[in-house]
Backbone as JSON Lines, residues from 0, in Angstrom:
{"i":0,"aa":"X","n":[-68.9,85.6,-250.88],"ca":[-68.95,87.04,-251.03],"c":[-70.33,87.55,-250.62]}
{"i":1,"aa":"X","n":[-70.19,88.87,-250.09],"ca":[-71.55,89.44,-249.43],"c":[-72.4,89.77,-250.29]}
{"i":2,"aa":"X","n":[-73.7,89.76,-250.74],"ca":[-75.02,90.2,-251.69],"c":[-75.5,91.2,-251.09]}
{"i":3,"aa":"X","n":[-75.61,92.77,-251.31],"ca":[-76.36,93.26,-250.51],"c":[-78.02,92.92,-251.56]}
{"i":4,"aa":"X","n":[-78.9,93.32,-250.69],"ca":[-80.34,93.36,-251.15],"c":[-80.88,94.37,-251.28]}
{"i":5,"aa":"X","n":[-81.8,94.26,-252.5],"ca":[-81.91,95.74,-253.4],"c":[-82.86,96.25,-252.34]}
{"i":6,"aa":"X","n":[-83.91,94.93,-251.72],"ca":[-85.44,95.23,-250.93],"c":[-84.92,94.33,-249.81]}
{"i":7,"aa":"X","n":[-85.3,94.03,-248.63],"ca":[-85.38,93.37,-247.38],"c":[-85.92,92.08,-247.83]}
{"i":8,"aa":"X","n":[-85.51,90.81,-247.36],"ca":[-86.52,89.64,-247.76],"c":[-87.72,89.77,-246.87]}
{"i":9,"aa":"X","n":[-88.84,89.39,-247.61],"ca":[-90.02,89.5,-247.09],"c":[-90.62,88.22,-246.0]}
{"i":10,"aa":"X","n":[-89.71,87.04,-246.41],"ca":[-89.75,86.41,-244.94],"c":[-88.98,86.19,-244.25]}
{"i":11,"aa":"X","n":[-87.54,86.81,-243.88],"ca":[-86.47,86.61,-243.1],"c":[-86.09,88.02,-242.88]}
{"i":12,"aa":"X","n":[-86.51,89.05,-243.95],"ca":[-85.85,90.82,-243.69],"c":[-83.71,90.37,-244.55]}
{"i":13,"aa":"X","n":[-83.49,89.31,-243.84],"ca":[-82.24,89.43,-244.38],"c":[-82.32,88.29,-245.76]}
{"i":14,"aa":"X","n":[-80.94,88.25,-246.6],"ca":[-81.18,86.64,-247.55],"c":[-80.59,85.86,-246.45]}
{"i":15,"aa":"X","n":[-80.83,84.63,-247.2],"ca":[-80.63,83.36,-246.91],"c":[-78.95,82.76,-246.84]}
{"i":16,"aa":"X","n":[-78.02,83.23,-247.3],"ca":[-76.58,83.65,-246.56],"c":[-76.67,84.03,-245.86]}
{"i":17,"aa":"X","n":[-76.79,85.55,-245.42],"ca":[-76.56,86.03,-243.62],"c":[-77.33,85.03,-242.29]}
{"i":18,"aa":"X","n":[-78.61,84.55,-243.13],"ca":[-79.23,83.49,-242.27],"c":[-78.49,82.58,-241.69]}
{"i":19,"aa":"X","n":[-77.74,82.06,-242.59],"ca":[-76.83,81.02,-242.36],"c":[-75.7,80.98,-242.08]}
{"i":20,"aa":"X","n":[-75.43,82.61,-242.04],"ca":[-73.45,82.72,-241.11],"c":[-74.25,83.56,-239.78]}
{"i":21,"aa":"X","n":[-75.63,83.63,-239.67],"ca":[-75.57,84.21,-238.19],"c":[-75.93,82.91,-237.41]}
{"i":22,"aa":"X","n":[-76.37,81.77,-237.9],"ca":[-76.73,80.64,-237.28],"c":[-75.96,80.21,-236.81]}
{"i":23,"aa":"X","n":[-74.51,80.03,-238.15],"ca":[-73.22,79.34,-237.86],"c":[-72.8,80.19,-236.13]}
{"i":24,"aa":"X","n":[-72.81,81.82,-236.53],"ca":[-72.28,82.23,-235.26],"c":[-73.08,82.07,-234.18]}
{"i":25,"aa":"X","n":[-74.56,81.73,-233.97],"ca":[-75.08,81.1,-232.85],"c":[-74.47,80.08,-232.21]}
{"i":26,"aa":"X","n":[-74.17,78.94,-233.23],"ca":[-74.01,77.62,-232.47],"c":[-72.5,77.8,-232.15]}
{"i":27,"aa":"X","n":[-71.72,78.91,-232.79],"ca":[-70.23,78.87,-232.67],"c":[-69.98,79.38,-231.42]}
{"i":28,"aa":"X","n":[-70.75,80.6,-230.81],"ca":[-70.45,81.3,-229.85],"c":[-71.78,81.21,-228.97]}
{"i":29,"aa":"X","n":[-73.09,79.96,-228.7],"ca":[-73.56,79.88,-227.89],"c":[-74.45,81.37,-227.53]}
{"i":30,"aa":"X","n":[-74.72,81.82,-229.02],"ca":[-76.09,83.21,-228.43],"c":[-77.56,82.83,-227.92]}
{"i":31,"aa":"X","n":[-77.98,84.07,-226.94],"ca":[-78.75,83.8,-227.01],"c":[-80.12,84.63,-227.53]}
{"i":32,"aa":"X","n":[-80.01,85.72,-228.07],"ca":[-80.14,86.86,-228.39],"c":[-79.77,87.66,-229.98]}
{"i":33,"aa":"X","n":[-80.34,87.63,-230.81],"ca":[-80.31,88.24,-232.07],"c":[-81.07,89.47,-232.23]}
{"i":34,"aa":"X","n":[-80.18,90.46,-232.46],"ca":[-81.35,92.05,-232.35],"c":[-80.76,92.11,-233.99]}
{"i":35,"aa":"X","n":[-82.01,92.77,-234.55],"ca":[-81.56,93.52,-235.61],"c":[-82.05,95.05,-235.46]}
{"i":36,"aa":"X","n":[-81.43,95.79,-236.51],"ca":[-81.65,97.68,-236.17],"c":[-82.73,97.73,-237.27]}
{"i":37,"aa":"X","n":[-83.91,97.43,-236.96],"ca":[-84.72,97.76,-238.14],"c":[-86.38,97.04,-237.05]}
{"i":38,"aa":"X","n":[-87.38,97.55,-237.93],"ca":[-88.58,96.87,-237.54],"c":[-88.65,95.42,-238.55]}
{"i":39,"aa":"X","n":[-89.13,94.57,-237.76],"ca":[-89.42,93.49,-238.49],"c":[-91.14,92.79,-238.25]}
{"i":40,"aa":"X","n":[-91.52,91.91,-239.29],"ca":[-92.97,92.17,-238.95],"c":[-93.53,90.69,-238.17]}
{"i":41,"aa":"X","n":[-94.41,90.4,-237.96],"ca":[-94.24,89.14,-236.77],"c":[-93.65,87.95,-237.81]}
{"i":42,"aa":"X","n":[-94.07,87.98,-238.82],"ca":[-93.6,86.4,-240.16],"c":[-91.89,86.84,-240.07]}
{"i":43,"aa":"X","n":[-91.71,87.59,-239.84],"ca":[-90.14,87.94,-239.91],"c":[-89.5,87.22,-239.48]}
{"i":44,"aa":"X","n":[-89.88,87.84,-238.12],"ca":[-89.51,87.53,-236.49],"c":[-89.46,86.11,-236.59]}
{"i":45,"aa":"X","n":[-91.0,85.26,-236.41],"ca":[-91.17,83.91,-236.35],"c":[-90.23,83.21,-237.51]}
{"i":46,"aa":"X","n":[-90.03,83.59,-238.8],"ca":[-89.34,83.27,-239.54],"c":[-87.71,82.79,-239.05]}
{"i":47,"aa":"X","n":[-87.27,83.92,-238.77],"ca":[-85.96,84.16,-237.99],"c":[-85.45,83.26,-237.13]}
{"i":48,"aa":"X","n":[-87.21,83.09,-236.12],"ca":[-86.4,82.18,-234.82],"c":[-86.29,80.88,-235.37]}
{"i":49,"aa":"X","n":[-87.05,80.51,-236.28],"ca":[-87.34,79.06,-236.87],"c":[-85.91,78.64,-237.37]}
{"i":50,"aa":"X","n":[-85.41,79.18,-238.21],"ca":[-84.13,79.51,-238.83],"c":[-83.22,79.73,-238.18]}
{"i":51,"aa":"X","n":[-83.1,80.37,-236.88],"ca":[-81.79,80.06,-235.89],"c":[-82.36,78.74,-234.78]}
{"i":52,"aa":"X","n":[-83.0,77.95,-235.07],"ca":[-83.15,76.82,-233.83],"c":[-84.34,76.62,-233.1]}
{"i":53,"aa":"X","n":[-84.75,77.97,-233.03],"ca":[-85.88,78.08,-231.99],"c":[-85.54,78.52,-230.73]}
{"i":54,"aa":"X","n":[-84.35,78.23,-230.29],"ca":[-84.2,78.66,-228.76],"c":[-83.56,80.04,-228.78]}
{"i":55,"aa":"X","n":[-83.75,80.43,-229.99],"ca":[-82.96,82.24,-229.47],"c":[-83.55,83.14,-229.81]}
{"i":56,"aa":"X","n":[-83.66,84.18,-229.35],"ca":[-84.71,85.19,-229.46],"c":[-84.14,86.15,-230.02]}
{"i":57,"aa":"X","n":[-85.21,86.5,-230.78],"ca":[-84.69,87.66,-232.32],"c":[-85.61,89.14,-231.98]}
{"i":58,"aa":"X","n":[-84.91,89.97,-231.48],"ca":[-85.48,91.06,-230.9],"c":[-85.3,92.25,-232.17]}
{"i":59,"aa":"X","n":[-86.39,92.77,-232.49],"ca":[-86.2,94.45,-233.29],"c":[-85.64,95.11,-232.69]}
{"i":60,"aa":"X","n":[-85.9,96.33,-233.53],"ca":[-85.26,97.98,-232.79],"c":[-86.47,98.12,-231.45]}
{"i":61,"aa":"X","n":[-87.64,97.55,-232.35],"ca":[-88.67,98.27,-231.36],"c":[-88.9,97.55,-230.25]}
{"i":62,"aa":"X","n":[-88.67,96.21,-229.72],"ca":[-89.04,95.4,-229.25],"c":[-87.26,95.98,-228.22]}
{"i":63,"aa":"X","n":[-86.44,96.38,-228.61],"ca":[-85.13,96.65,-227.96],"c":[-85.85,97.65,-227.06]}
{"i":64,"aa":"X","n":[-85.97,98.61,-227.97],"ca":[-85.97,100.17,-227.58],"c":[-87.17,99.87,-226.19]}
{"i":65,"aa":"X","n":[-88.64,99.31,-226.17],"ca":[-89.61,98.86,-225.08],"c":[-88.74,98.39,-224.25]}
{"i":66,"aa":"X","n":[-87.58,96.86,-224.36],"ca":[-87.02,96.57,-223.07],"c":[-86.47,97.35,-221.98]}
{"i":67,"aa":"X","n":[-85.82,98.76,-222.72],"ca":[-85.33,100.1,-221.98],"c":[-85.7,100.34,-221.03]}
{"i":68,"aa":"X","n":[-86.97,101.02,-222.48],"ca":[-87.62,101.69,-221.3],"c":[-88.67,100.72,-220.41]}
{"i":69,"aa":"X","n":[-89.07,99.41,-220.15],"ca":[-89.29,99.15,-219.31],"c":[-88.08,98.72,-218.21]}
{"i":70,"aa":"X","n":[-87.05,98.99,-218.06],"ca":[-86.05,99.14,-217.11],"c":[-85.94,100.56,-216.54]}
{"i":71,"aa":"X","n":[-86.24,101.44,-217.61],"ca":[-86.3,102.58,-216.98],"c":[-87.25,103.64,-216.3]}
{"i":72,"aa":"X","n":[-88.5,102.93,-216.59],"ca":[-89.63,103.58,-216.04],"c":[-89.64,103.61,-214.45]}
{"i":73,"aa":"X","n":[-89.66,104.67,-214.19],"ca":[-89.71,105.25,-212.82],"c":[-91.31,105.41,-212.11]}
{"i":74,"aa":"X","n":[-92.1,106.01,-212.97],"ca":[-93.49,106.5,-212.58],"c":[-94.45,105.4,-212.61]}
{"i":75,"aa":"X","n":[-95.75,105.33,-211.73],"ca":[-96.81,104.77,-212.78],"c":[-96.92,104.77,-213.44]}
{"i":76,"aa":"X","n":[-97.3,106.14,-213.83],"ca":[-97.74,106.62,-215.38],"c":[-97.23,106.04,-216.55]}
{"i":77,"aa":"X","n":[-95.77,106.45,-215.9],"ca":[-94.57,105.54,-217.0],"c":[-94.75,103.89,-217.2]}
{"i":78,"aa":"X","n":[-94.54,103.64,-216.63],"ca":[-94.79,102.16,-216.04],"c":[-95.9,101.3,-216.72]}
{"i":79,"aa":"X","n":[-96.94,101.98,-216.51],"ca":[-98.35,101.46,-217.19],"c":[-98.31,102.17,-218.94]}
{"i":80,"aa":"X","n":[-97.71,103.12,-219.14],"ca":[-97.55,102.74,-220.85],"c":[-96.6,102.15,-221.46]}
{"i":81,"aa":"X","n":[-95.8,101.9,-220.99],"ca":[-94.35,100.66,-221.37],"c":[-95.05,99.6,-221.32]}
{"i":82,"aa":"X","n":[-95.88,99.26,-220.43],"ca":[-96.62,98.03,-220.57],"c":[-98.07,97.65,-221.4]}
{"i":83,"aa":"X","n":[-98.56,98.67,-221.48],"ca":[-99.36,98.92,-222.54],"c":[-98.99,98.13,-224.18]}
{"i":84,"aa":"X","n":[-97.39,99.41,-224.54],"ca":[-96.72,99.26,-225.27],"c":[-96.43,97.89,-225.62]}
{"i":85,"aa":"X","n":[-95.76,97.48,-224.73],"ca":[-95.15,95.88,-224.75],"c":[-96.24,94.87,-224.98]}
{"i":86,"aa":"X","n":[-97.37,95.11,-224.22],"ca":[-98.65,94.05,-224.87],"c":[-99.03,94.13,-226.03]}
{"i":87,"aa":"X","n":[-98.95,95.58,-226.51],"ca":[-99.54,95.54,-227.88],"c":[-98.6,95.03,-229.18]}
{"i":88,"aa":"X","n":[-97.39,95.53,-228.89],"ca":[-96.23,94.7,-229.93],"c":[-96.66,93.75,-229.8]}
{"i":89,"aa":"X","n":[-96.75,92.39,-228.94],"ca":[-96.8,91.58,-228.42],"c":[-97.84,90.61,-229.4]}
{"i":90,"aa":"X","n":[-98.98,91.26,-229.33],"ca":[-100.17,90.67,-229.67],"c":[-100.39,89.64,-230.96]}
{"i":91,"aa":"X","n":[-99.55,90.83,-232.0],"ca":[-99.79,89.63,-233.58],"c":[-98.19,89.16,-233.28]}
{"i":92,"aa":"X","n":[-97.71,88.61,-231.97],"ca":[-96.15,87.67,-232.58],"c":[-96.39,86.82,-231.15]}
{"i":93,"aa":"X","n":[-97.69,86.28,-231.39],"ca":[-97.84,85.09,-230.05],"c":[-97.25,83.57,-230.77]}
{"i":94,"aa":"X","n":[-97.59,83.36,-231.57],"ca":[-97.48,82.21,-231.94],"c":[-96.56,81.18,-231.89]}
{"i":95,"aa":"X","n":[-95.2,82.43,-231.45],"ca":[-93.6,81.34,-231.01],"c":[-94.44,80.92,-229.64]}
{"i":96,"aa":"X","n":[-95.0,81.56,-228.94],"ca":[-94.63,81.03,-227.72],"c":[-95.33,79.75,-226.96]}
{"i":97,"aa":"X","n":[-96.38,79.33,-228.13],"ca":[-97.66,78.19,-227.77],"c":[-96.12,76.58,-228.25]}
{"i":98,"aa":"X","n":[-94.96,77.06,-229.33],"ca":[-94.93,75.74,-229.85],"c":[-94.49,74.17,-228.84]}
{"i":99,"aa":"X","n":[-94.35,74.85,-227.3],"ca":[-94.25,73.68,-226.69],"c":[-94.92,72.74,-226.6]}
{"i":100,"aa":"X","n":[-96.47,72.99,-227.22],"ca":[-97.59,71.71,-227.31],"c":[-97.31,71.02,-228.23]}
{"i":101,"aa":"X","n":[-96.77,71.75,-228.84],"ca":[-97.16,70.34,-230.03],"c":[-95.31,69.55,-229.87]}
{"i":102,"aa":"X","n":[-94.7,69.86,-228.96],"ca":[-93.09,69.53,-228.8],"c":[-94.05,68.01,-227.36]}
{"i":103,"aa":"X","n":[-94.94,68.83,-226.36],"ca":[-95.7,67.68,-225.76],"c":[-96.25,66.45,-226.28]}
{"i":104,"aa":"X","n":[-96.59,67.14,-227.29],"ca":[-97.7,65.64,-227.77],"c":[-96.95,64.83,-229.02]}
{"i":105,"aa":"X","n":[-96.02,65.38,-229.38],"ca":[-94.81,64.54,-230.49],"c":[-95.34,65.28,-231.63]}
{"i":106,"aa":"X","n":[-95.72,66.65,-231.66],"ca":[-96.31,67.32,-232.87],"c":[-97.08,66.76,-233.19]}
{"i":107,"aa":"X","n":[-98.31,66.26,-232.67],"ca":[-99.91,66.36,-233.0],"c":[-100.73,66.79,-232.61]}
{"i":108,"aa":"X","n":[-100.35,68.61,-231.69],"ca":[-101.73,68.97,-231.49],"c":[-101.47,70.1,-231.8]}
{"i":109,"aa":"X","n":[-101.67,70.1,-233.67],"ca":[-101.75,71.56,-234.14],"c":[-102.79,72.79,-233.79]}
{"i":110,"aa":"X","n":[-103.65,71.25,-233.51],"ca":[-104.88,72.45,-233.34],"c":[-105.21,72.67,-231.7]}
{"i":111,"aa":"X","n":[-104.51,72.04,-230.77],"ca":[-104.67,72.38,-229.31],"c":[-103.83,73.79,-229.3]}
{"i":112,"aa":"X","n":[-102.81,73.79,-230.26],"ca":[-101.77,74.85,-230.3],"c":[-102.65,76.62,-230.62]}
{"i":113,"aa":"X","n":[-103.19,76.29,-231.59],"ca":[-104.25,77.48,-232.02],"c":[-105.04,77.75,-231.04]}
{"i":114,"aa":"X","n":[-105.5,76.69,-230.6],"ca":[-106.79,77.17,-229.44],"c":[-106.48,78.17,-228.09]}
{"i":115,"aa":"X","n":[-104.79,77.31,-227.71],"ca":[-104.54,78.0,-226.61],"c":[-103.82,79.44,-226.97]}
{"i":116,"aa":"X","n":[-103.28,79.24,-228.4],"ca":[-103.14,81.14,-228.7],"c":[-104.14,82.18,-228.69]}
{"i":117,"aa":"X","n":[-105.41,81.4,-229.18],"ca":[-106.65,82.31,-229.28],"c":[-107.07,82.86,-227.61]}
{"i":118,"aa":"X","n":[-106.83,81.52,-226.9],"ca":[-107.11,81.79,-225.22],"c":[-106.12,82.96,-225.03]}
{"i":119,"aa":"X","n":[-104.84,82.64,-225.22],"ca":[-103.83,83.67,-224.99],"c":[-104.33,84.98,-226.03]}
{"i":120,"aa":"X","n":[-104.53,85.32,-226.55],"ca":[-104.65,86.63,-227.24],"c":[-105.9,87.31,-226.54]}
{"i":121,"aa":"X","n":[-106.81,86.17,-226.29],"ca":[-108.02,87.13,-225.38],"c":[-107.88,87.46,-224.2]}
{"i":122,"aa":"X","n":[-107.06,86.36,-223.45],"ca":[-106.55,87.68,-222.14],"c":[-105.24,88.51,-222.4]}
{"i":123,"aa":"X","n":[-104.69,88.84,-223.48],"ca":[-104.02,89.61,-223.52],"c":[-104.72,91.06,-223.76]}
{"i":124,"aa":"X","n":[-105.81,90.97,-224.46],"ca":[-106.53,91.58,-224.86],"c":[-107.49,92.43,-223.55]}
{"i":125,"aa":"X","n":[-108.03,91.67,-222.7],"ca":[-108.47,92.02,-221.73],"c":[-107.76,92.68,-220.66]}
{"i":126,"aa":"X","n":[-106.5,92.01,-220.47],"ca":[-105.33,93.18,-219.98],"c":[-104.7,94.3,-220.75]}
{"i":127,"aa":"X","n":[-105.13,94.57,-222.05],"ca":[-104.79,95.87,-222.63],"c":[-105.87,96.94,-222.37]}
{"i":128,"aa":"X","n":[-107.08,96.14,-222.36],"ca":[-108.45,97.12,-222.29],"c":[-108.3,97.65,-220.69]}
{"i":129,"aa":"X","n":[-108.09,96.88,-220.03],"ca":[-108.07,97.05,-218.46],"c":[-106.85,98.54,-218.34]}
{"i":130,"aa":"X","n":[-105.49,97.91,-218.45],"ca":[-104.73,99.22,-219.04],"c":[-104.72,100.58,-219.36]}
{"i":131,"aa":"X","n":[-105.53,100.08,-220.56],"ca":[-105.88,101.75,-220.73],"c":[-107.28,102.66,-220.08]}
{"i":132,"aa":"X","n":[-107.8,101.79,-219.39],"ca":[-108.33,102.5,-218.94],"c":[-108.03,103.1,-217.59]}
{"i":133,"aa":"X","n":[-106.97,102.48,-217.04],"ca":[-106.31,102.82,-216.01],"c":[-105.13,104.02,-216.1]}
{"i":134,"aa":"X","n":[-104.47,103.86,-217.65],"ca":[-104.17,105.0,-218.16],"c":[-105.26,106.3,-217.58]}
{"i":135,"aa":"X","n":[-106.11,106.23,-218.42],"ca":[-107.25,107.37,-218.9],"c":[-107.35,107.82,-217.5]}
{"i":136,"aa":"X","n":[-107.37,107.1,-216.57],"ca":[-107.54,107.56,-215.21],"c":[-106.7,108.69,-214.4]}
{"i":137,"aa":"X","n":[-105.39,108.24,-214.72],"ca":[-104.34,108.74,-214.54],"c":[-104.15,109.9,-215.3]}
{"i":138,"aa":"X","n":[-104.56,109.66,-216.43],"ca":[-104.66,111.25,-217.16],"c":[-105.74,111.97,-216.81]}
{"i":139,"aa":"X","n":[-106.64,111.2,-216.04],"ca":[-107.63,112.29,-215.8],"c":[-107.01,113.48,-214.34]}
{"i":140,"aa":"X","n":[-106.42,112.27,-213.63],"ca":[-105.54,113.08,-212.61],"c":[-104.39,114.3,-212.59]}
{"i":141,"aa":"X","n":[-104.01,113.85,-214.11],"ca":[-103.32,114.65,-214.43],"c":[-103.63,115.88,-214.52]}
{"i":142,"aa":"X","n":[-104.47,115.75,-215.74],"ca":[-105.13,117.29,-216.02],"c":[-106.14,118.2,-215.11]}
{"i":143,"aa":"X","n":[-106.09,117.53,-214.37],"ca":[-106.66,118.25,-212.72],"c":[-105.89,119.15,-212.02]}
{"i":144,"aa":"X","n":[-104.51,118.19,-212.13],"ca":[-103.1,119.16,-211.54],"c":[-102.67,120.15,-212.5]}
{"i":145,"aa":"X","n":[-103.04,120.11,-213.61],"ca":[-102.44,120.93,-214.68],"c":[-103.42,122.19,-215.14]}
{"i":146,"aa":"X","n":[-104.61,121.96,-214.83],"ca":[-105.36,123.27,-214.45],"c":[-105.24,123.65,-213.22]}
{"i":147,"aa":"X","n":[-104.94,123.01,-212.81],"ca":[-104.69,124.04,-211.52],"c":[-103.41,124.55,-211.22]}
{"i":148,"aa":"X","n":[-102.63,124.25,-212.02],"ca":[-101.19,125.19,-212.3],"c":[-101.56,126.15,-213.08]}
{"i":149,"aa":"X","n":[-102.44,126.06,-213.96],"ca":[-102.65,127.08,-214.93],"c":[-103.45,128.26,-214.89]}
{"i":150,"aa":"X","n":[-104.08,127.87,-213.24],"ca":[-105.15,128.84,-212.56],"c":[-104.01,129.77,-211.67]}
{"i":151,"aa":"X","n":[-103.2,129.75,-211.49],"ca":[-102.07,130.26,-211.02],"c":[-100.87,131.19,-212.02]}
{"i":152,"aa":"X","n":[-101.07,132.25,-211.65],"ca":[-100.17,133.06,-213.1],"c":[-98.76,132.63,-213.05]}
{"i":153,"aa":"X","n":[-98.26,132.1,-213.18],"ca":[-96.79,131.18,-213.29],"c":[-96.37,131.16,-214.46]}
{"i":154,"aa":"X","n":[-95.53,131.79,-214.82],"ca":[-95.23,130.94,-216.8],"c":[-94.48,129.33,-216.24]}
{"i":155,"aa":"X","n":[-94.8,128.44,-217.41],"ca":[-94.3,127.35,-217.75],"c":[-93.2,126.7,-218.69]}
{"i":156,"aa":"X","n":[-92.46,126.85,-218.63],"ca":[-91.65,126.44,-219.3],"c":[-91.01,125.01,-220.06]}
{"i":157,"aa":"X","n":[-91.22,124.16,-221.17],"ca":[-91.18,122.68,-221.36],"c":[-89.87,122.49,-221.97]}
{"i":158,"aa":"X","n":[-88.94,122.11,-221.76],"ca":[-87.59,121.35,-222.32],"c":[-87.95,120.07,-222.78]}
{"i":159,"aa":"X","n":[-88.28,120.19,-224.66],"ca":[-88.57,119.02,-225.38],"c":[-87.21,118.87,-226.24]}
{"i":160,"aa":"X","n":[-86.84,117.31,-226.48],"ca":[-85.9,117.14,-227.42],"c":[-85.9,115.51,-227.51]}
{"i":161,"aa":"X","n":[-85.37,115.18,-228.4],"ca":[-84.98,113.59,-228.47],"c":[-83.89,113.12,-227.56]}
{"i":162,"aa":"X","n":[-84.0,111.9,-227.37],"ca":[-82.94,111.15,-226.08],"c":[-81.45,111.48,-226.34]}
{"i":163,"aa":"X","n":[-80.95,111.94,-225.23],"ca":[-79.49,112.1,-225.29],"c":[-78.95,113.46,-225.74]}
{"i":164,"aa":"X","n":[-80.09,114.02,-225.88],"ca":[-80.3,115.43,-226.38],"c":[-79.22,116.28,-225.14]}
{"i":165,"aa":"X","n":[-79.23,116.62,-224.01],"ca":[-78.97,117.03,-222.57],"c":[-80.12,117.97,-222.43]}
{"i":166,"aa":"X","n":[-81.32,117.68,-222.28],"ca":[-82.61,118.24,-221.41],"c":[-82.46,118.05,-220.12]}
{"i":167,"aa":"X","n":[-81.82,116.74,-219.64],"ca":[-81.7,116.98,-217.81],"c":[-80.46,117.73,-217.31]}
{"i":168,"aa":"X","n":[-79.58,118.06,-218.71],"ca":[-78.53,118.58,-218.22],"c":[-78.66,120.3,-218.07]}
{"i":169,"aa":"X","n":[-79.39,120.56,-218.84],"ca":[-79.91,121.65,-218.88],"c":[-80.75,121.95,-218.07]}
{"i":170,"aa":"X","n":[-81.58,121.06,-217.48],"ca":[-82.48,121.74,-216.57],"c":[-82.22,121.56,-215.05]}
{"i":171,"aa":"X","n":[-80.62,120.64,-215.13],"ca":[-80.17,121.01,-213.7],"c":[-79.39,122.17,-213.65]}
{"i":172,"aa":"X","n":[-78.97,122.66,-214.87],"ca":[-78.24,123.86,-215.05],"c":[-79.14,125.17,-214.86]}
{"i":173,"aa":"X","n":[-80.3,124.92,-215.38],"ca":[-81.22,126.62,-214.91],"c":[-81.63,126.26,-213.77]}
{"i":174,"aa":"X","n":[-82.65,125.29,-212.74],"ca":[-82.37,125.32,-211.74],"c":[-81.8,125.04,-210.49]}
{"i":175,"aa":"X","n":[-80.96,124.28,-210.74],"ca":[-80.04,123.7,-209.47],"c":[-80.37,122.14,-209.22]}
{"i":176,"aa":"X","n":[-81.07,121.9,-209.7],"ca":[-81.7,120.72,-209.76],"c":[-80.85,119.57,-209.83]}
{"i":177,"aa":"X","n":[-80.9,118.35,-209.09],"ca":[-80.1,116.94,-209.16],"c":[-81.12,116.01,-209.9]}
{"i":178,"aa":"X","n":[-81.22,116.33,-211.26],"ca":[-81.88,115.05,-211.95],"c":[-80.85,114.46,-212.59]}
{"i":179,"aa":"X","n":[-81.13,112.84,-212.5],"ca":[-80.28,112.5,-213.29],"c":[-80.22,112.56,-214.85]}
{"i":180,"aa":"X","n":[-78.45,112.67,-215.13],"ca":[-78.21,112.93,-216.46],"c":[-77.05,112.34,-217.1]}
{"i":181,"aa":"X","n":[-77.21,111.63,-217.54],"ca":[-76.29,110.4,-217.99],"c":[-76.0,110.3,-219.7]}
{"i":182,"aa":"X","n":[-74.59,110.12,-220.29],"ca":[-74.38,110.34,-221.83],"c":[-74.7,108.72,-222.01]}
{"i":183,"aa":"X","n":[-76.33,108.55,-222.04],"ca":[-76.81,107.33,-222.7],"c":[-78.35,107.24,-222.97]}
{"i":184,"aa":"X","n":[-78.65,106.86,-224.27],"ca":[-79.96,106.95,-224.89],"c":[-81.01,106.37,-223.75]}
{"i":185,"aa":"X","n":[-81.99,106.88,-223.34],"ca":[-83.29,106.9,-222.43],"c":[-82.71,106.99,-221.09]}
{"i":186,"aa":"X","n":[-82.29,107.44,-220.71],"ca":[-81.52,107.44,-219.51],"c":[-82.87,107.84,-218.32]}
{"i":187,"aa":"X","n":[-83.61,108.52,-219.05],"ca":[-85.02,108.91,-218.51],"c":[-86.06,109.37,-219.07]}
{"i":188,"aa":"X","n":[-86.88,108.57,-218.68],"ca":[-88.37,108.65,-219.23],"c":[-89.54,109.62,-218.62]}
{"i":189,"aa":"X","n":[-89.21,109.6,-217.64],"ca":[-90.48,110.3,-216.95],"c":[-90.16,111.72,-216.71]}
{"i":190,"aa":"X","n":[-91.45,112.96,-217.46],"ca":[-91.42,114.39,-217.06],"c":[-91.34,114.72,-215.45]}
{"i":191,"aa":"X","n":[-90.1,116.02,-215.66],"ca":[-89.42,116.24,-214.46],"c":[-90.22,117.72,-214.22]}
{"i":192,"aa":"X","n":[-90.06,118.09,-212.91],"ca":[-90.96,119.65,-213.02],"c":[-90.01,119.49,-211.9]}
{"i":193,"aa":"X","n":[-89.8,121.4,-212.17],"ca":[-88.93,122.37,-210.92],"c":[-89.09,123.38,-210.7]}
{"i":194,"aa":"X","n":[-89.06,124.46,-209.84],"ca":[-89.4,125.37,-210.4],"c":[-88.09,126.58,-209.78]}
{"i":195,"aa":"X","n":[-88.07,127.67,-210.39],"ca":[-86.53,128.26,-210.72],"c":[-87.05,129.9,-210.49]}
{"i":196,"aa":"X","n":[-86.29,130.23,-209.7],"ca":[-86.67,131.9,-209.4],"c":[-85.95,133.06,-210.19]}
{"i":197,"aa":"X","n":[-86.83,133.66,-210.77],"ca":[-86.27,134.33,-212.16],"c":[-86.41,135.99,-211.42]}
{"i":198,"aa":"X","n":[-84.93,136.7,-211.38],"ca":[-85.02,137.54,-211.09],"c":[-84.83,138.49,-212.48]}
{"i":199,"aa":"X","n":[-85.68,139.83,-212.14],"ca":[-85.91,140.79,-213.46],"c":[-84.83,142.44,-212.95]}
């Protein structure tokens, strides 16, 4: 019989039954892939994979929701903060990915294992710093173009809403516009500009 839980377990997020009928359904149906709809914290995560085998990967909401939109990023701009994004989740849940050393050496090099995460976290680190500053750049470009729209008497108009909302549907509807618009969550990431002749 099912237990629900009053609180999340604090090292699995689920109990220790569901652990063990989602395992069963790993090895039953050959997954490779475990998402849950919730954030989980890296002891979770690592918890999780330990507990289904090791070979299957236990993805969050948030770690879902980044794969998206890095499929869906269209822009630089876009592009370079999805990846931003993705390094920084990234950072405190390295530790699955060193355990092939110590699978090399017959599990005795706990501590070659640490060393090369620490290596790994500092160039991860150095490619986040690099990043954003390549961001900052890009925003500096930005706001160059955006005063200088604003030096121009034009009103502006912004269509904000959450995904799936119909903002592209709407804004091919006021101006004629072919953006795409699709009934599915992130369908698009990157700000669209048009501009639409308003007769008085």
């Amino acid at each position: 019989m099912a237990k629900r839980l009053s609180t999340p377990n604090p090292r699995t997020y689920i109990g220790s039954g569901k652990v063990s009928e989602i395992r069963t359904a790993i090895q039953a149906l050959d997954v490779e892939t475990v998402i849950l709809d919730d954030e989980l914290s890296p002891g979770q995560l690592r918890n999780l994979e330990k507990s289904f085998g090791g070979s299957v990967r236990v993805c969050d909401r948030t770690a879902l929701i980044l794969d998206i939109f890095n499929q869906r990023a269209a822009t630089h701009e876009a592009s370079l903060q999805v990846t931003l994004a993705q390094m920084e989740y990234q950072l405190p849940r390295l530790t699955k990915m060193w355990s092939h050393l110590e699978r090399q050496a017959g599990g005795q090099v706990k501590g070659m294992g640490e060393k090369q995460i620490e290596v790994d976290k500092r160039i991860l680190r150095t490619q986040i710093s690099a990043l954003r500053k390549e961001l900052e750049s890009v925003r500096k470009h930005r706001k160059l173009y955006r005063n200088r729209r604003q030096s121009v008497p034009i009103p502006v108009v912004s269509l904000v809403g959450y995904t799936n909302a119909g903002k592209s549907t709407l804004l091919n509807r006021l101006t004629g516009a072919d953006v795409l618009a699709e009934d599915k969550l992130f369908a698009t990431l990157d700000p669209t500009t048009r501009r639409v002749l308003v007769c008085y």
